[in-house]
C-alpha positions as CSV (number, residue, x, y, z in Angstrom):
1,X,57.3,26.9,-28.7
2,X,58.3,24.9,-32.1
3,X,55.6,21.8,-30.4
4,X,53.2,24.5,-29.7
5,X,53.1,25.7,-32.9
6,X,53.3,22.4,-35.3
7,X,51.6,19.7,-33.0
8,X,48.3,18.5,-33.8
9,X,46.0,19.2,-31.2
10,X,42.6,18.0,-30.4
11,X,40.0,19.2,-27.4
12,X,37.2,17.6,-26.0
13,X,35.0,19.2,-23.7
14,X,31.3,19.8,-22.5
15,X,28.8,21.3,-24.5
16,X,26.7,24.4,-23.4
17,X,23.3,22.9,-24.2
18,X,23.0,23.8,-27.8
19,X,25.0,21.4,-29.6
20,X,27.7,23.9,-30.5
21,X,31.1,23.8,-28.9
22,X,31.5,26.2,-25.8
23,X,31.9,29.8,-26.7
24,X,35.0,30.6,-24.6
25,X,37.3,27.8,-25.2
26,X,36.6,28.5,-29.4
27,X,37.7,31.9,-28.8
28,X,41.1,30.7,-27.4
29,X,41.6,28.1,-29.6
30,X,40.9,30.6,-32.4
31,X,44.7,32.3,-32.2
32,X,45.8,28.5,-33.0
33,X,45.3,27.2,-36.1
34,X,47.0,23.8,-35.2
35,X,44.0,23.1,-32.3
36,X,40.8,21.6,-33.0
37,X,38.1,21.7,-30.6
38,X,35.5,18.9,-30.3
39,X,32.3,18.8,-28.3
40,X,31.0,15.9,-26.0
41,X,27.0,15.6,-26.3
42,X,25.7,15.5,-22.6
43,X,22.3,13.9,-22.9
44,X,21.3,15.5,-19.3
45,X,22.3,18.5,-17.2
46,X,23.8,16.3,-14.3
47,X,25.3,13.8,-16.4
48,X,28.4,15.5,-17.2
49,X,31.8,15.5,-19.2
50,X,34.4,15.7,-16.7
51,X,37.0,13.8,-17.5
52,X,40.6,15.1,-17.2
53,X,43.1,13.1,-19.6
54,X,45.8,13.7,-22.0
55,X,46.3,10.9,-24.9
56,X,49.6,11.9,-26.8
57,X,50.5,10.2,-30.0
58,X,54.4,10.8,-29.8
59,X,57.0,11.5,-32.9
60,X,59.1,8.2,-31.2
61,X,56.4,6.6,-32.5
62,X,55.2,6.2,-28.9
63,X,51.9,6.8,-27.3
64,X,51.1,7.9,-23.7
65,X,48.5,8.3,-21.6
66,X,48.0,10.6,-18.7
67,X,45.1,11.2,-16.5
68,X,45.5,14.3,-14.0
69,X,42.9,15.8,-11.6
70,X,43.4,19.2,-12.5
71,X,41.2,20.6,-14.6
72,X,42.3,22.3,-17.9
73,X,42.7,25.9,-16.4
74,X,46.2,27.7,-15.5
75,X,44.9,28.1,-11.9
76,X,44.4,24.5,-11.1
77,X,48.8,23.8,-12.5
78,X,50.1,26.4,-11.2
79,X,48.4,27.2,-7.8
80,X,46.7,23.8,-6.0
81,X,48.1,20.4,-5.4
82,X,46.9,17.9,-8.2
83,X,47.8,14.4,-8.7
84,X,49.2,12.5,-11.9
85,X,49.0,9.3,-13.4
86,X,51.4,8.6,-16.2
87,X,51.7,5.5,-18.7
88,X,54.9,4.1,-19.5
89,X,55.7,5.2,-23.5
90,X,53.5,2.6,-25.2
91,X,55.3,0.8,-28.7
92,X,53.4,0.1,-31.4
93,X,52.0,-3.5,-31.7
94,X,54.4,-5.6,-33.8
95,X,53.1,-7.9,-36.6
96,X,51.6,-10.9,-35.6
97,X,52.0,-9.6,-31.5
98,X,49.5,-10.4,-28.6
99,X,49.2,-8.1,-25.4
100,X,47.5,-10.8,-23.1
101,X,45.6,-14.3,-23.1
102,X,42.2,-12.5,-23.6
103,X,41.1,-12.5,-20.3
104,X,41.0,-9.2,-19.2
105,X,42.1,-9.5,-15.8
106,X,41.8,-6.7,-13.5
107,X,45.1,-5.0,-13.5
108,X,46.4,-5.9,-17.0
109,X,47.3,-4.0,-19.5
110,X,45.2,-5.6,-21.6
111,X,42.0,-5.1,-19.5
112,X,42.9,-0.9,-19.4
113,X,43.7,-1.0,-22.9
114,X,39.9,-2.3,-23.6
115,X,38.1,0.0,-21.1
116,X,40.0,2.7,-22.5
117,X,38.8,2.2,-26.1
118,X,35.2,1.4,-24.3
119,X,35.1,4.5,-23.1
120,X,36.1,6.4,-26.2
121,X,33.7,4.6,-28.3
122,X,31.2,5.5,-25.6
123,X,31.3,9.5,-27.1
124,X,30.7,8.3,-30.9
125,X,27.3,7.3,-29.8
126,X,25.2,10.2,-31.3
127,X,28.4,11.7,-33.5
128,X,31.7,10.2,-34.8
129,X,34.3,12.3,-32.4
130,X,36.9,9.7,-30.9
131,X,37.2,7.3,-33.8
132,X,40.4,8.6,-34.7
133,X,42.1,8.4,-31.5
134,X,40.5,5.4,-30.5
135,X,41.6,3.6,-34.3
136,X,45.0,5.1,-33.4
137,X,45.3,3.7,-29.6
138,X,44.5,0.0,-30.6
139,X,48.0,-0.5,-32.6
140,X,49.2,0.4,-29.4
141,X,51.1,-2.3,-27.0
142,X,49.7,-1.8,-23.3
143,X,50.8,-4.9,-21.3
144,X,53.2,-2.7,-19.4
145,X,50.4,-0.9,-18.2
146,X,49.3,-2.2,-14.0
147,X,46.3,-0.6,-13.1
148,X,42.7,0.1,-14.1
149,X,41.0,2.3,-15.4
150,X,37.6,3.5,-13.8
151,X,35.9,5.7,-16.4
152,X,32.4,7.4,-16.4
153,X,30.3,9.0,-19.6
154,X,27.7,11.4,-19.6
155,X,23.7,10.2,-19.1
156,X,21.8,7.9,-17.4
157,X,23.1,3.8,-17.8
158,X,21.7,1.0,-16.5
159,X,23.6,-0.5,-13.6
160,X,21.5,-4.6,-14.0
161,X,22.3,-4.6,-17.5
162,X,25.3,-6.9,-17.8
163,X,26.2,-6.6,-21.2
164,X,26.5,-2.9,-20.7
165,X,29.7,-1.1,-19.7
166,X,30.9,-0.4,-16.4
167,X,31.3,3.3,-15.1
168,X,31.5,5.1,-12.1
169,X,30.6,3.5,-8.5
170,X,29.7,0.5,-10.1
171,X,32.6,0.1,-12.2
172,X,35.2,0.7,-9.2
173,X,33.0,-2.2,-7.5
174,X,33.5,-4.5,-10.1
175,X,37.1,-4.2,-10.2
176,X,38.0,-3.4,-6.4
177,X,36.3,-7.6,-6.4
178,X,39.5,-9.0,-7.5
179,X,41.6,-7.1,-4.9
180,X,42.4,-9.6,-1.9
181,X,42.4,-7.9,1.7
182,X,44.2,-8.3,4.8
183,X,42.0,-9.7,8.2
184,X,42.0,-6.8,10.6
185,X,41.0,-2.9,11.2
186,X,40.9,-0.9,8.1
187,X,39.9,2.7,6.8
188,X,39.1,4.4,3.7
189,X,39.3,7.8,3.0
190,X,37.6,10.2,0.8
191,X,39.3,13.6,-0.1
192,X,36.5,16.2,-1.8
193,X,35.7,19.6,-2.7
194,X,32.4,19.1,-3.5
195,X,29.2,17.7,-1.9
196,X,25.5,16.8,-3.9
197,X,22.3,16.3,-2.2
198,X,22.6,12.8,-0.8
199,X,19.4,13.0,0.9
200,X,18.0,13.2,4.6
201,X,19.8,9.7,5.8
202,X,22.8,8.4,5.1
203,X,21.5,5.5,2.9
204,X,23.1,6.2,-0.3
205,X,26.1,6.9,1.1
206,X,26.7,3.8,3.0
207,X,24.7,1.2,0.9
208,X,25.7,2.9,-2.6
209,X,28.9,4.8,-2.3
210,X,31.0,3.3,0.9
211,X,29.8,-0.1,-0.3
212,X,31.1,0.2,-3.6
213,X,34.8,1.3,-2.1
214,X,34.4,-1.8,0.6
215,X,34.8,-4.5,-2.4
216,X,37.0,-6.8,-2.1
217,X,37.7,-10.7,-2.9
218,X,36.9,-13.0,0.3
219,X,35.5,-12.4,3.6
220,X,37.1,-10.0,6.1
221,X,35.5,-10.0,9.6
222,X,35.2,-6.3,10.0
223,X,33.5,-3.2,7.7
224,X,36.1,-0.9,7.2
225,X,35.8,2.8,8.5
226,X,35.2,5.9,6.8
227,X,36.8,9.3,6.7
228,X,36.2,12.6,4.4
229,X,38.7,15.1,4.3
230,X,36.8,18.7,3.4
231,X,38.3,21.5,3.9
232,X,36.9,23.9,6.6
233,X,36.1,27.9,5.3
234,X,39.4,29.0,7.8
235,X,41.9,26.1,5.9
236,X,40.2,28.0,2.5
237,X,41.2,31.3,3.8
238,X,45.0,29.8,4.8
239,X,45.4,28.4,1.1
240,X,47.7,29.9,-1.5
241,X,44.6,31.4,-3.1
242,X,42.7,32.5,0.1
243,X,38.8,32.6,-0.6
244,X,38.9,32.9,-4.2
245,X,40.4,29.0,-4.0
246,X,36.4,28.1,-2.6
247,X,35.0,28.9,-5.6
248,X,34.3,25.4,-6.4
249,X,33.7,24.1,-3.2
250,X,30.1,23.1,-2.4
251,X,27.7,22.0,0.3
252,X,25.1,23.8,0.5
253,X,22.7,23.7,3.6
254,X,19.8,25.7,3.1
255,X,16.8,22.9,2.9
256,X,16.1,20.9,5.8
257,X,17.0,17.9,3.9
258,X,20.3,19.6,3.8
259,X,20.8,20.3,7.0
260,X,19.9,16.5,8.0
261,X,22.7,15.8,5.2
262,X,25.1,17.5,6.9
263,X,24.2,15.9,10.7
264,X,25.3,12.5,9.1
265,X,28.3,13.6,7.5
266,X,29.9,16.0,10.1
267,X,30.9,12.9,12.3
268,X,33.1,11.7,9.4
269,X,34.5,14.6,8.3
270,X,38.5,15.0,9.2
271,X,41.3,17.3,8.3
272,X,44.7,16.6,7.2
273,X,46.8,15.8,10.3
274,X,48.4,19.3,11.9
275,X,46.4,21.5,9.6
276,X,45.5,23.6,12.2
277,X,45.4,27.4,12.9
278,X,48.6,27.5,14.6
279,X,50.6,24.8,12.2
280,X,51.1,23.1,15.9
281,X,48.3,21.6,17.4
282,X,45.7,18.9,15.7
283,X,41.9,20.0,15.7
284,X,39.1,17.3,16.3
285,X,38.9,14.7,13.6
286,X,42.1,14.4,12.7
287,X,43.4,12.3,9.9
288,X,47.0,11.6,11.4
Protein backbone atom coordinates (compact mmCIF):
# COMPACT_ATOMS: atom_id res chain seq x y z
CA UNK A 1 0.00 0.00 0.00
CA UNK A 2 2.84 2.60 1.16
CA UNK A 3 4.42 1.82 -2.95
CA UNK A 4 0.94 2.29 -4.15
CA UNK A 5 0.49 5.38 -2.77
CA UNK A 6 4.05 7.24 -3.20
CA UNK A 7 5.42 5.55 -6.42
CA UNK A 8 5.61 7.47 -9.50
CA UNK A 9 3.60 5.95 -12.05
CA UNK A 10 3.32 6.39 -15.68
CA UNK A 11 0.68 4.55 -18.38
CA UNK A 12 0.90 4.24 -21.89
CA UNK A 13 -1.79 3.00 -23.91
CA UNK A 14 -3.86 3.33 -27.19
CA UNK A 15 -5.77 6.22 -28.11
CA UNK A 16 -9.55 6.14 -28.97
CA UNK A 17 -9.19 8.04 -32.30
CA UNK A 18 -9.41 11.54 -31.08
CA UNK A 19 -6.12 12.27 -29.75
CA UNK A 20 -7.21 12.32 -26.14
CA UNK A 21 -6.30 9.52 -23.74
CA UNK A 22 -9.00 6.77 -23.43
CA UNK A 23 -11.97 7.70 -21.31
CA UNK A 24 -12.08 4.60 -18.98
CA UNK A 25 -8.59 4.19 -17.98
CA UNK A 26 -8.52 8.39 -16.97
CA UNK A 27 -11.38 7.61 -14.86
CA UNK A 28 -9.39 4.96 -12.85
CA UNK A 29 -6.38 6.69 -12.76
CA UNK A 30 -8.37 9.67 -11.49
CA UNK A 31 -8.59 8.26 -7.59
CA UNK A 32 -4.66 8.27 -7.95
CA UNK A 33 -2.95 11.30 -7.90
CA UNK A 34 0.56 9.63 -8.09
CA UNK A 35 -0.42 7.91 -11.87
CA UNK A 36 -0.10 9.65 -15.02
CA UNK A 37 -1.60 8.46 -18.08
CA UNK A 38 -0.01 8.92 -21.51
CA UNK A 39 -1.43 8.30 -24.94
CA UNK A 40 0.26 6.37 -27.95
CA UNK A 41 -0.77 8.11 -31.41
CA UNK A 42 -1.90 5.21 -33.72
CA UNK A 43 -1.61 6.56 -37.21
CA UNK A 44 -4.15 3.75 -38.49
CA UNK A 45 -6.98 1.58 -37.10
CA UNK A 46 -5.05 -1.77 -37.61
CA UNK A 47 -1.78 -0.57 -36.62
CA UNK A 48 -2.12 -0.84 -33.02
CA UNK A 49 -0.47 -0.27 -29.48
CA UNK A 50 -0.32 -3.54 -27.95
CA UNK A 51 2.50 -3.83 -26.21
CA UNK A 52 2.60 -5.36 -22.67
CA UNK A 53 5.78 -4.15 -20.63
CA UNK A 54 6.64 -2.88 -17.31
CA UNK A 55 9.97 -0.56 -17.03
CA UNK A 56 10.60 -0.02 -13.20
CA UNK A 57 13.17 2.51 -12.12
CA UNK A 58 13.93 0.98 -8.64
CA UNK A 59 14.82 2.90 -5.10
CA UNK A 60 18.25 0.38 -5.12
CA UNK A 61 19.02 2.42 -7.73
CA UNK A 62 18.18 -0.51 -10.04
CA UNK A 63 16.19 -0.66 -13.15
CA UNK A 64 14.17 -3.63 -14.52
CA UNK A 65 12.42 -4.63 -17.19
CA UNK A 66 9.54 -6.99 -17.67
CA UNK A 67 7.50 -7.97 -20.61
CA UNK A 68 4.35 -10.20 -19.76
CA UNK A 69 1.57 -11.38 -22.25
CA UNK A 70 -1.19 -10.46 -20.06
CA UNK A 71 -2.81 -7.59 -20.74
CA UNK A 72 -3.27 -4.81 -18.10
CA UNK A 73 -6.71 -6.13 -16.81
CA UNK A 74 -7.40 -8.10 -13.34
CA UNK A 75 -8.94 -10.94 -15.39
CA UNK A 76 -5.95 -11.81 -17.57
CA UNK A 77 -3.52 -12.16 -13.64
CA UNK A 78 -5.75 -13.65 -11.86
CA UNK A 79 -7.70 -16.13 -14.12
CA UNK A 80 -5.57 -17.35 -17.48
CA UNK A 81 -2.10 -18.70 -17.83
CA UNK A 82 0.37 -15.84 -18.93
CA UNK A 83 3.97 -15.91 -19.48
CA UNK A 84 6.84 -13.57 -17.94
CA UNK A 85 9.99 -12.36 -18.98
CA UNK A 86 12.08 -10.68 -16.31
CA UNK A 87 15.56 -8.70 -16.47
CA UNK A 88 18.10 -9.21 -14.07
CA UNK A 89 18.17 -5.72 -11.73
CA UNK A 90 20.15 -3.50 -14.11
CA UNK A 91 23.15 -1.10 -12.22
CA UNK A 92 23.61 2.07 -13.24
CA UNK A 93 26.49 2.62 -15.83
CA UNK A 94 29.68 3.51 -13.94
CA UNK A 95 31.94 6.47 -15.07
CA UNK A 96 33.96 5.84 -17.87
CA UNK A 97 32.06 2.04 -18.30
CA UNK A 98 31.33 0.17 -21.70
CA UNK A 99 28.48 -2.50 -22.01
CA UNK A 100 29.84 -4.20 -25.29
CA UNK A 101 32.35 -3.70 -28.28
CA UNK A 102 29.69 -1.93 -30.35
CA UNK A 103 28.62 -4.54 -32.33
CA UNK A 104 25.31 -5.33 -31.42
CA UNK A 105 25.20 -8.89 -31.71
CA UNK A 106 22.09 -10.70 -31.53
CA UNK A 107 21.71 -11.86 -27.98
CA UNK A 108 23.69 -9.10 -26.13
CA UNK A 109 22.81 -7.01 -23.81
CA UNK A 110 24.01 -4.37 -25.64
CA UNK A 111 21.93 -5.11 -28.89
CA UNK A 112 18.41 -5.27 -26.45
CA UNK A 113 19.55 -2.33 -24.73
CA UNK A 114 19.54 -0.39 -28.25
CA UNK A 115 16.28 -1.91 -29.67
CA UNK A 116 14.77 -1.11 -26.55
CA UNK A 117 15.55 2.63 -26.61
CA UNK A 118 14.65 2.29 -30.59
CA UNK A 119 11.57 1.45 -29.85
CA UNK A 120 10.76 4.04 -27.20
CA UNK A 121 11.99 6.74 -29.39
CA UNK A 122 9.77 5.25 -32.04
CA UNK A 123 6.47 6.85 -29.94
CA UNK A 124 8.12 10.54 -29.70
CA UNK A 125 7.60 10.68 -33.34
CA UNK A 126 4.57 13.00 -33.54
CA UNK A 127 4.76 14.05 -29.49
CA UNK A 128 7.52 13.92 -26.87
CA UNK A 129 6.00 10.86 -24.48
CA UNK A 130 9.02 8.36 -23.72
CA UNK A 131 11.94 10.81 -23.60
CA UNK A 132 12.07 10.55 -20.04
CA UNK A 133 12.18 6.87 -19.64
CA UNK A 134 14.18 6.34 -22.51
CA UNK A 135 16.96 9.33 -21.09
CA UNK A 136 16.60 7.32 -17.84
CA UNK A 137 17.20 3.63 -19.35
CA UNK A 138 20.43 4.62 -21.24
CA UNK A 139 22.59 5.10 -17.79
CA UNK A 140 21.50 1.82 -17.34
CA UNK A 141 24.09 -1.35 -17.56
CA UNK A 142 22.40 -4.21 -19.70
CA UNK A 143 25.28 -6.66 -20.66
CA UNK A 144 23.69 -9.14 -18.31
CA UNK A 145 20.83 -9.10 -20.31
CA UNK A 146 20.78 -12.73 -23.10
CA UNK A 147 18.08 -12.30 -25.35
CA UNK A 148 16.34 -10.00 -27.89
CA UNK A 149 14.02 -8.04 -28.05
CA UNK A 150 11.44 -8.18 -30.97
CA UNK A 151 9.38 -4.97 -30.76
CA UNK A 152 6.54 -3.63 -33.16
CA UNK A 153 4.97 0.21 -33.26
CA UNK A 154 1.98 1.36 -34.53
CA UNK A 155 1.53 2.33 -38.64
CA UNK A 156 2.57 1.21 -41.71
CA UNK A 157 6.90 0.83 -42.12
CA UNK A 158 8.73 -0.02 -44.84
CA UNK A 159 10.16 -3.48 -44.73
CA UNK A 160 13.20 -2.61 -48.03
CA UNK A 161 14.25 0.24 -46.28
CA UNK A 162 17.43 -0.65 -44.48
CA UNK A 163 18.21 2.11 -42.55
CA UNK A 164 14.77 1.82 -40.97
CA UNK A 165 14.07 -0.12 -37.74
CA UNK A 166 13.11 -3.62 -37.55
CA UNK A 167 9.69 -4.66 -36.08
CA UNK A 168 7.44 -7.44 -36.09
CA UNK A 169 7.90 -10.58 -38.67
CA UNK A 170 10.64 -8.92 -40.12
CA UNK A 171 12.42 -8.08 -37.20
CA UNK A 172 12.16 -11.77 -35.56
CA UNK A 173 13.69 -12.70 -39.19
CA UNK A 174 16.56 -10.66 -38.84
CA UNK A 175 17.52 -11.87 -35.64
CA UNK A 176 16.33 -15.71 -35.73
CA UNK A 177 19.51 -15.38 -38.87
CA UNK A 178 22.19 -15.61 -36.36
CA UNK A 179 20.61 -18.60 -34.54
CA UNK A 180 22.57 -21.91 -35.82
CA UNK A 181 20.34 -25.14 -36.27
CA UNK A 182 20.65 -28.67 -35.83
CA UNK A 183 20.42 -31.12 -39.32
CA UNK A 184 17.26 -33.17 -38.95
CA UNK A 185 13.25 -33.07 -38.37
CA UNK A 186 12.07 -30.00 -36.71
CA UNK A 187 8.72 -28.18 -35.75
CA UNK A 188 7.50 -24.89 -34.81
CA UNK A 189 4.60 -24.13 -33.05
CA UNK A 190 2.30 -21.25 -32.84
CA UNK A 191 -0.06 -20.82 -29.77
CA UNK A 192 -3.04 -18.03 -30.63
CA UNK A 193 -6.31 -16.65 -29.63
CA UNK A 194 -6.83 -14.75 -32.44
CA UNK A 195 -6.93 -15.16 -36.23
CA UNK A 196 -7.06 -12.05 -39.15
CA UNK A 197 -8.06 -12.44 -42.68
CA UNK A 198 -4.99 -14.07 -44.24
CA UNK A 199 -6.71 -14.50 -47.50
CA UNK A 200 -8.08 -17.46 -49.74
CA UNK A 201 -4.58 -19.39 -49.96
CA UNK A 202 -2.15 -19.99 -47.66
CA UNK A 203 0.54 -17.61 -49.29
CA UNK A 204 1.07 -15.25 -46.58
CA UNK A 205 1.23 -17.54 -44.15
CA UNK A 206 3.87 -19.76 -45.55
CA UNK A 207 5.95 -17.27 -47.63
CA UNK A 208 5.49 -14.27 -45.02
CA UNK A 209 4.77 -15.60 -41.50
CA UNK A 210 6.24 -19.46 -41.39
CA UNK A 211 9.14 -18.15 -43.34
CA UNK A 212 10.06 -15.55 -41.06
CA UNK A 213 10.01 -18.19 -37.89
CA UNK A 214 12.18 -20.76 -40.40
CA UNK A 215 15.35 -18.27 -40.18
CA UNK A 216 18.25 -19.52 -39.26
CA UNK A 217 22.15 -19.34 -39.95
CA UNK A 218 23.32 -22.18 -42.56
CA UNK A 219 21.62 -24.61 -44.60
CA UNK A 220 19.46 -27.45 -43.04
CA UNK A 221 18.14 -30.06 -45.49
CA UNK A 222 14.61 -30.06 -44.38
CA UNK A 223 11.63 -27.07 -43.88
CA UNK A 224 10.56 -27.38 -40.60
CA UNK A 225 6.78 -28.29 -39.80
CA UNK A 226 4.12 -26.26 -38.57
CA UNK A 227 1.59 -26.51 -35.72
CA UNK A 228 -1.12 -23.92 -34.24
CA UNK A 229 -2.54 -24.62 -31.10
CA UNK A 230 -6.30 -22.76 -30.99
CA UNK A 231 -8.50 -23.62 -28.69
CA UNK A 232 -11.70 -25.43 -29.82
CA UNK A 233 -15.40 -23.65 -28.46
CA UNK A 234 -15.70 -27.14 -25.93
CA UNK A 235 -11.80 -26.48 -24.43
CA UNK A 236 -13.46 -22.61 -24.01
CA UNK A 237 -16.38 -23.98 -22.22
CA UNK A 238 -13.86 -26.36 -19.89
CA UNK A 239 -11.66 -23.13 -18.95
CA UNK A 240 -11.75 -21.46 -15.56
CA UNK A 241 -13.85 -18.83 -17.10
CA UNK A 242 -16.18 -20.99 -19.28
CA UNK A 243 -17.53 -18.91 -22.43
CA UNK A 244 -16.98 -15.57 -21.11
CA UNK A 245 -12.96 -16.54 -21.39
CA UNK A 246 -13.78 -16.50 -25.65
CA UNK A 247 -14.42 -13.14 -25.58
CA UNK A 248 -11.32 -12.30 -27.35
CA UNK A 249 -11.02 -15.20 -29.40
CA UNK A 250 -11.47 -14.69 -33.17
CA UNK A 251 -11.88 -16.34 -36.47
CA UNK A 252 -14.51 -15.50 -38.12
CA UNK A 253 -15.86 -17.50 -41.17
CA UNK A 254 -18.61 -15.78 -42.68
CA UNK A 255 -17.09 -14.69 -46.38
CA UNK A 256 -16.07 -17.33 -48.67
CA UNK A 257 -12.61 -16.11 -48.48
CA UNK A 258 -12.99 -17.08 -44.92
CA UNK A 259 -14.09 -20.14 -45.21
CA UNK A 260 -11.15 -21.01 -47.81
CA UNK A 261 -8.98 -19.55 -44.82
CA UNK A 262 -10.00 -21.84 -42.65
CA UNK A 263 -9.65 -25.14 -45.18
CA UNK A 264 -5.89 -24.28 -45.11
CA UNK A 265 -5.46 -23.83 -41.56
CA UNK A 266 -7.68 -26.70 -40.04
CA UNK A 267 -4.92 -29.30 -41.19
CA UNK A 268 -2.42 -27.46 -38.85
CA UNK A 269 -4.42 -26.80 -36.09
CA UNK A 270 -3.55 -29.02 -32.79
CA UNK A 271 -4.48 -29.14 -29.21
CA UNK A 272 -2.42 -29.37 -26.21
CA UNK A 273 -1.57 -33.11 -25.65
CA UNK A 274 -4.54 -34.92 -23.37
CA UNK A 275 -6.81 -31.85 -23.51
CA UNK A 276 -9.57 -33.84 -24.30
CA UNK A 277 -13.21 -34.22 -23.01
CA UNK A 278 -12.56 -36.96 -20.75
CA UNK A 279 -8.93 -35.61 -19.37
CA UNK A 280 -7.88 -39.32 -20.77
CA UNK A 281 -7.86 -39.80 -24.24
CA UNK A 282 -5.91 -37.47 -27.02
CA UNK A 283 -8.24 -36.03 -29.85
CA UNK A 284 -6.88 -35.71 -33.58
CA UNK A 285 -4.03 -33.32 -33.91
CA UNK A 286 -2.48 -33.71 -30.96
CA UNK A 287 0.51 -31.74 -29.82
CA UNK A 288 2.11 -34.46 -27.53
Amino acid sequence: MHLQNHCKINVFSGEDGRDSILTIPQLQASAYKNVTLHSAFLPEMFGTHHSKMIILLRHDDAAQVIIHTANMIPRDWKNMTQAVWRSPPLPLLRDGESEGDGLLRVGSGEKFKADLLTYLRAYDRRRITCKPITDALAKYNFSSVKGTLIASVPGRHNIRDDESPRWGWVAMKQALRAIPVQEGKAEIVVQISSIATLGPTDNWLRNTLFSALSSHRGAASQKPGFKVIFPTADEIRRSLDGYASGASIHAKIQSPQQAKQLQYLKPIFCHWANDARDGSSKPPGVLV
